[in-house]
Backbone as numpy.savetxt, mean C-alpha at the origin, in Angstrom:
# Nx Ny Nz CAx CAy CAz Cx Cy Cz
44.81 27.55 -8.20 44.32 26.95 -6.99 42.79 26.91 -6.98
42.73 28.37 -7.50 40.87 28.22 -7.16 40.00 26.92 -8.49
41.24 27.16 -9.42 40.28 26.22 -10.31 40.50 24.46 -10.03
41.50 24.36 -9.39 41.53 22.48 -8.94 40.19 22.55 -8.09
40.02 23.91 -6.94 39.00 22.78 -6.17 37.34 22.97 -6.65
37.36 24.25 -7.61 36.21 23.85 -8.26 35.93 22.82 -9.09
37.01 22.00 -9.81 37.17 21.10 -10.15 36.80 19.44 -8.97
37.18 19.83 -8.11 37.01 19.27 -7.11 36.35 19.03 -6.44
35.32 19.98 -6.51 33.71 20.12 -5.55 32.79 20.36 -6.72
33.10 20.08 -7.88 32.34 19.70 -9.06 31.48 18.47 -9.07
31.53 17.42 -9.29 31.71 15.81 -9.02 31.12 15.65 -7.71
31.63 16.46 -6.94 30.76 16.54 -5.03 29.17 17.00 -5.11
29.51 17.73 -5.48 28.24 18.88 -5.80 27.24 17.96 -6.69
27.60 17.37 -7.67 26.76 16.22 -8.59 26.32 15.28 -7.97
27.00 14.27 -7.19 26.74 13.62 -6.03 25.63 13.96 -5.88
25.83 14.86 -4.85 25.07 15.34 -3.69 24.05 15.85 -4.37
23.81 16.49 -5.45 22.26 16.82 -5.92 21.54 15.86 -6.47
22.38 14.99 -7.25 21.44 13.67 -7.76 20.71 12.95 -6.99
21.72 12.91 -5.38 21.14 11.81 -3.99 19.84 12.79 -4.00
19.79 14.42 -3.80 18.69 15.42 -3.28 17.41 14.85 -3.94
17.61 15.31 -5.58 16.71 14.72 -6.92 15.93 13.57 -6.50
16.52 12.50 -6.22 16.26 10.68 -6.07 15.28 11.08 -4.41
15.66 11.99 -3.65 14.97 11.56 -2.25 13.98 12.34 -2.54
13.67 13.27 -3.29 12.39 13.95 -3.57 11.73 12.88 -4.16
11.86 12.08 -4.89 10.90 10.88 -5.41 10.58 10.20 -4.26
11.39 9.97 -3.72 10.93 8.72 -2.44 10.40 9.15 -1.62
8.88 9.53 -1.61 8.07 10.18 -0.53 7.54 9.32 0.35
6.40 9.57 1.27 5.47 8.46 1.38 5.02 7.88 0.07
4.25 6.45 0.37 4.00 5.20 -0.51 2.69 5.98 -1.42
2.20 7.10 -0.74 0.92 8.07 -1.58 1.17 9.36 -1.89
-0.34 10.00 -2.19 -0.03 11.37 -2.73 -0.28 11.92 -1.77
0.40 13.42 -1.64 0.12 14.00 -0.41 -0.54 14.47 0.50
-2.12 14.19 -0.53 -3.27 14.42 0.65 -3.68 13.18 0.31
-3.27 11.64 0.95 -3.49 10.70 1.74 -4.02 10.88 2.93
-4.95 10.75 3.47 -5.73 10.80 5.06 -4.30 9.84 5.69
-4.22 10.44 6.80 -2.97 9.41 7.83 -3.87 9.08 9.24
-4.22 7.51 8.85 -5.28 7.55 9.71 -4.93 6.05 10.72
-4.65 6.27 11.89 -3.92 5.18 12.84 -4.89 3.82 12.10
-4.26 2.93 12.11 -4.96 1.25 11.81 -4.54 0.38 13.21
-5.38 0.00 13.62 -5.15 -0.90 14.45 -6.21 -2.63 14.74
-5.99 -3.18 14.12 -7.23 -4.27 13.80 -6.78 -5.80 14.04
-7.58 -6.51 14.78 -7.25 -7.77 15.13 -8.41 -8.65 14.73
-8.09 -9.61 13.48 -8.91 -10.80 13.26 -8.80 -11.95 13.85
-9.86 -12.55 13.88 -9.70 -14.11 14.68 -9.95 -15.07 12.99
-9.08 -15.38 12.14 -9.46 -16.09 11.52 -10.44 -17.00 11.38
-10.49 -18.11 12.47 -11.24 -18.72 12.64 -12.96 -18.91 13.05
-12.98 -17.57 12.86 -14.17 -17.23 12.40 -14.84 -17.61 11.21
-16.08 -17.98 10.65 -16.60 -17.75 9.24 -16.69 -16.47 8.71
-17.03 -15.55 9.22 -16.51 -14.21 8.39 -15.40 -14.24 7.67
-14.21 -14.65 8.06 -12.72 -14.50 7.54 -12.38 -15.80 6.92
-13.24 -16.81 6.51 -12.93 -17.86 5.70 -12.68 -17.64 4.46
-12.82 -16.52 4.06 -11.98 -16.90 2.43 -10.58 -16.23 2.81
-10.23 -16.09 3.93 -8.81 -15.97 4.08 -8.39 -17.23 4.53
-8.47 -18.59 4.36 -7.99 -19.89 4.44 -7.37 -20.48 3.28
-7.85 -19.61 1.68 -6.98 -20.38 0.64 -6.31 -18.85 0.26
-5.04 -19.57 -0.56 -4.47 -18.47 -1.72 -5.28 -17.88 -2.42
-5.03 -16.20 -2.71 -5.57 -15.53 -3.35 -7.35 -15.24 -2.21
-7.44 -15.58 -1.31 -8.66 -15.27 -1.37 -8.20 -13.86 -0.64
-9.55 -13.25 -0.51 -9.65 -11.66 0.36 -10.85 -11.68 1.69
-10.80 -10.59 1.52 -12.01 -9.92 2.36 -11.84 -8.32 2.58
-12.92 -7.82 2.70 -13.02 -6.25 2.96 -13.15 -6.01 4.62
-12.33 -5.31 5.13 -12.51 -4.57 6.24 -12.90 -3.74 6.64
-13.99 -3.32 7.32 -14.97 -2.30 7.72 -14.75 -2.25 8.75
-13.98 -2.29 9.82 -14.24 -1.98 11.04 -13.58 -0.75 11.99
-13.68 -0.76 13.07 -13.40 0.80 13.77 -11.52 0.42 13.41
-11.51 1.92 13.61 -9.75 1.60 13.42 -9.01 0.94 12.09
-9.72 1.06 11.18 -9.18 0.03 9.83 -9.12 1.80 8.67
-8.67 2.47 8.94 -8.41 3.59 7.87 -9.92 4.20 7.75
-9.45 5.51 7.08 -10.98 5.91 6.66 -12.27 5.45 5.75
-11.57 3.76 4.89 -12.68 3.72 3.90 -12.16 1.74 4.16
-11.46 1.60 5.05 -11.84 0.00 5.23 -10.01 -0.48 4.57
-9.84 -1.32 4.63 -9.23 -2.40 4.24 -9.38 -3.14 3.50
-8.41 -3.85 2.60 -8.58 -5.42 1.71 -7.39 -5.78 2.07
-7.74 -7.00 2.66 -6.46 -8.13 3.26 -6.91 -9.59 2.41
-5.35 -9.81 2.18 -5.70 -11.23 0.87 -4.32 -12.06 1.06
-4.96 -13.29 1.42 -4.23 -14.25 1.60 -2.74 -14.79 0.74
-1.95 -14.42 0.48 -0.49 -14.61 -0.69 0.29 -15.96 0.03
0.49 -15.88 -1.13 1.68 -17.89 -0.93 2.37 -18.09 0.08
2.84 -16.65 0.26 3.94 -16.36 1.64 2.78 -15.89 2.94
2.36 -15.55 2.92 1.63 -14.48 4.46 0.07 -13.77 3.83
0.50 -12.88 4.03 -1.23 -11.32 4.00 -0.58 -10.29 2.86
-1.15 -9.80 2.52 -0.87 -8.08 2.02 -2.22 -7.60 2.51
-2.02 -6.62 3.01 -3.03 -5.54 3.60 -2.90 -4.19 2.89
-4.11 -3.67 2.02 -4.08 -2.88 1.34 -5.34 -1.87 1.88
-4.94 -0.87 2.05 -5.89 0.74 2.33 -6.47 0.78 0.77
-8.02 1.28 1.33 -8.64 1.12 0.49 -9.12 2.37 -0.58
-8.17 3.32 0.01 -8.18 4.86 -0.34 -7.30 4.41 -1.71
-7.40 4.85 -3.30 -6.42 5.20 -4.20 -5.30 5.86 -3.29
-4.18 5.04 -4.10 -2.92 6.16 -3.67 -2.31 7.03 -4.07
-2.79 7.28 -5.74 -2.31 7.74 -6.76 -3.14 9.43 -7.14
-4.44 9.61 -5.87 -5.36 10.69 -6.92 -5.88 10.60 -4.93
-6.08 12.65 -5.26 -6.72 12.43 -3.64 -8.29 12.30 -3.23
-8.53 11.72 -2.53 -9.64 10.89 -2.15 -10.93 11.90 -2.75
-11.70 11.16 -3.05 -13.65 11.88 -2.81 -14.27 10.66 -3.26
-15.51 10.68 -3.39 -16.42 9.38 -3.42 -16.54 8.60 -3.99
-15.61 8.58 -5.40 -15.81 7.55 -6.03 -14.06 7.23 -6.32
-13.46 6.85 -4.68 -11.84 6.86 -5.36 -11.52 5.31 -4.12
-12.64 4.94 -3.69 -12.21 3.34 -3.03 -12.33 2.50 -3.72
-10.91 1.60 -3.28 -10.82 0.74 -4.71 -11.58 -1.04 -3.64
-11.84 -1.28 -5.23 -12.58 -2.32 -4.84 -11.73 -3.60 -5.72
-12.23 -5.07 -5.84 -11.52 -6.11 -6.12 -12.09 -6.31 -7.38
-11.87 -6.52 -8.16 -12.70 -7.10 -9.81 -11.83 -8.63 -9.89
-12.66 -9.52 -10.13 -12.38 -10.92 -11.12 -11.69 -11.63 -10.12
-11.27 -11.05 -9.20 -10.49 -12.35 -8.15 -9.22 -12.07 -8.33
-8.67 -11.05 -8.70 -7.46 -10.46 -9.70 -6.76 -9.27 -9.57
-7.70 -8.67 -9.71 -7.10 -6.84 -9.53 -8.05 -6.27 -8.62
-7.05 -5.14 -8.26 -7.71 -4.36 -7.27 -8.11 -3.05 -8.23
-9.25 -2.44 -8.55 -9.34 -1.10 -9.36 -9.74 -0.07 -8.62
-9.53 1.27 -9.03 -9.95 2.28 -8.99 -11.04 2.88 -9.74
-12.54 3.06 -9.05 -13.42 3.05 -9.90 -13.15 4.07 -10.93
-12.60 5.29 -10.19 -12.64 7.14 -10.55 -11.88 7.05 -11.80
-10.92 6.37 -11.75 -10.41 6.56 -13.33 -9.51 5.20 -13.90
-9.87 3.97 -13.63 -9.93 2.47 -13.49 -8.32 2.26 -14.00
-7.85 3.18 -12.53 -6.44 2.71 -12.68 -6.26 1.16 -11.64
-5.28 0.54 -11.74 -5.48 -0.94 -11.26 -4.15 -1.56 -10.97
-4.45 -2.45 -9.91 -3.40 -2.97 -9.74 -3.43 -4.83 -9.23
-2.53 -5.55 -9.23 -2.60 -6.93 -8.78 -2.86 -7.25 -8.11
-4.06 -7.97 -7.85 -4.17 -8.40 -6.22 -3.37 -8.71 -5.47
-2.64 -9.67 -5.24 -1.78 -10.52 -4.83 -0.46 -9.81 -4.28
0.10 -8.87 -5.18 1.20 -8.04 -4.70 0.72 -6.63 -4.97
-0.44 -6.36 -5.31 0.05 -4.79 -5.02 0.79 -3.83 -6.27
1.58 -4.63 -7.47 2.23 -4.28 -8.67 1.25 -3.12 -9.36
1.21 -2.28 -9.65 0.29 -1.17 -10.97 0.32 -1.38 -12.21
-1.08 -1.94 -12.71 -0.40 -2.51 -14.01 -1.69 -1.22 -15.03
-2.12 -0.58 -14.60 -2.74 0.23 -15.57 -2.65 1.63 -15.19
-2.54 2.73 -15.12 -2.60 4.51 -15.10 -1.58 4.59 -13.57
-1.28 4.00 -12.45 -0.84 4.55 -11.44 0.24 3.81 -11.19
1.08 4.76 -10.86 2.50 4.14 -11.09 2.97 4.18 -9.52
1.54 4.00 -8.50 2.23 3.91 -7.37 1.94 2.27 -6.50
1.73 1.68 -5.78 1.09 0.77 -5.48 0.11 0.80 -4.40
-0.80 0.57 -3.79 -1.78 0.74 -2.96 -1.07 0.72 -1.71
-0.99 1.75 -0.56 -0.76 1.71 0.48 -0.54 0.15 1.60
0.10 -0.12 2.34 0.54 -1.11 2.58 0.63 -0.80 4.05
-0.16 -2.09 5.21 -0.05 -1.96 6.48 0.66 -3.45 6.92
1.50 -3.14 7.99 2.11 -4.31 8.83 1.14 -5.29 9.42
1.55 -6.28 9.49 0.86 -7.53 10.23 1.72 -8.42 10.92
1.00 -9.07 11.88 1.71 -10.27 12.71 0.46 -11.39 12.23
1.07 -12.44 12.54 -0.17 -13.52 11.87 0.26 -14.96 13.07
-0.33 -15.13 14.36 0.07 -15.89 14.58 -0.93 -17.03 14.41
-0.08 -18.43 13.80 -0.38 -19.67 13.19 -1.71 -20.66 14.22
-1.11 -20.45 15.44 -1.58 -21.24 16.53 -3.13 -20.67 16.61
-2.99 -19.51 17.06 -4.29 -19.04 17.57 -5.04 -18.90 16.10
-4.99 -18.53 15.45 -5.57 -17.96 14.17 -5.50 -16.14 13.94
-4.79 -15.75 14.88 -5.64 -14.06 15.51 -4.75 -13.18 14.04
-4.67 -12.71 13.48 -4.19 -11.81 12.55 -4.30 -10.41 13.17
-3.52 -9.88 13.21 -3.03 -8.44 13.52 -2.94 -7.39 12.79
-3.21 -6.28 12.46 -2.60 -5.99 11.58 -2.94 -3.74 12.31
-1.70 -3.70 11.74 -1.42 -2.07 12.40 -0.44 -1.41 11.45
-0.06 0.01 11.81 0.80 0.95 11.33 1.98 1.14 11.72
């Protein structure tokens, strides 16, 4: 008897630790000393400041109150925005770890020129995580872009 249901809660037990294993990977989108810092930011497109957010692929840097501790890069994609924190996500922050845009292309990390795609966000060199990622509303009419946590 005792050996069917160890037999039995064998296979259970595997289950259930592999699911454990797999949710320890799936943390937050960073490393664990990520600053968690409220975003709350509203563009008026139609501004000239925010004109290279009118074609594909273009960007801009965000500096303003409420935009994370080291700013924003929001860039125009085929479909909508990606809004990227400008903190590495992969290595925890100090002064030389805000990533900036190179070539119209990638986003890098100066500190140890890990990098990733502009456009989506993909890691294509040292960090196998992708740059932090904030929500947006984008409404068409007004021009106003939204964008929060």
């Amino acid at each position: 008897m005792k050996r069917k249901i160890s037999i039995l809660l064998f296979p259970i037990l595997l289950i259930f630790s592999s699911l454990n294993i797999h949710s320890c990977n799936s943390r937050e989108e960073t490393v664990s000393c990520f600053p968690n810092v409220p975003i709350n930011v509203v563009l008026n497109l139609n501004l000239p400041a925010y004109y290279d957010l009118q074609s594909t692929n273009g960007y801009i840097y965000v500096n303003e109150q409420q935009c994370g501790t080291r700013g924003l890069i929001v860039v125009k994609t085929t479909n909508g925005f990606k809004v990227y924190d400008r903190n590495a996500p992969h290595i925890c922050p100090d002064n030389n770890t805000t990533l900036v845009v190179e070539n119209n292309i990638k986003i890098v990390c100066p500190k140890d020129n890990a990098s990733w795609i502009l456009i989506t966000g993909e890691p294509t060199n040292i960090a196998q995580i992708a740059p932090k990622t904030y929500r947006y509303n984008f409404d068409s009419t007004s021009g106003i872009l939204s964008i929060f946590d």
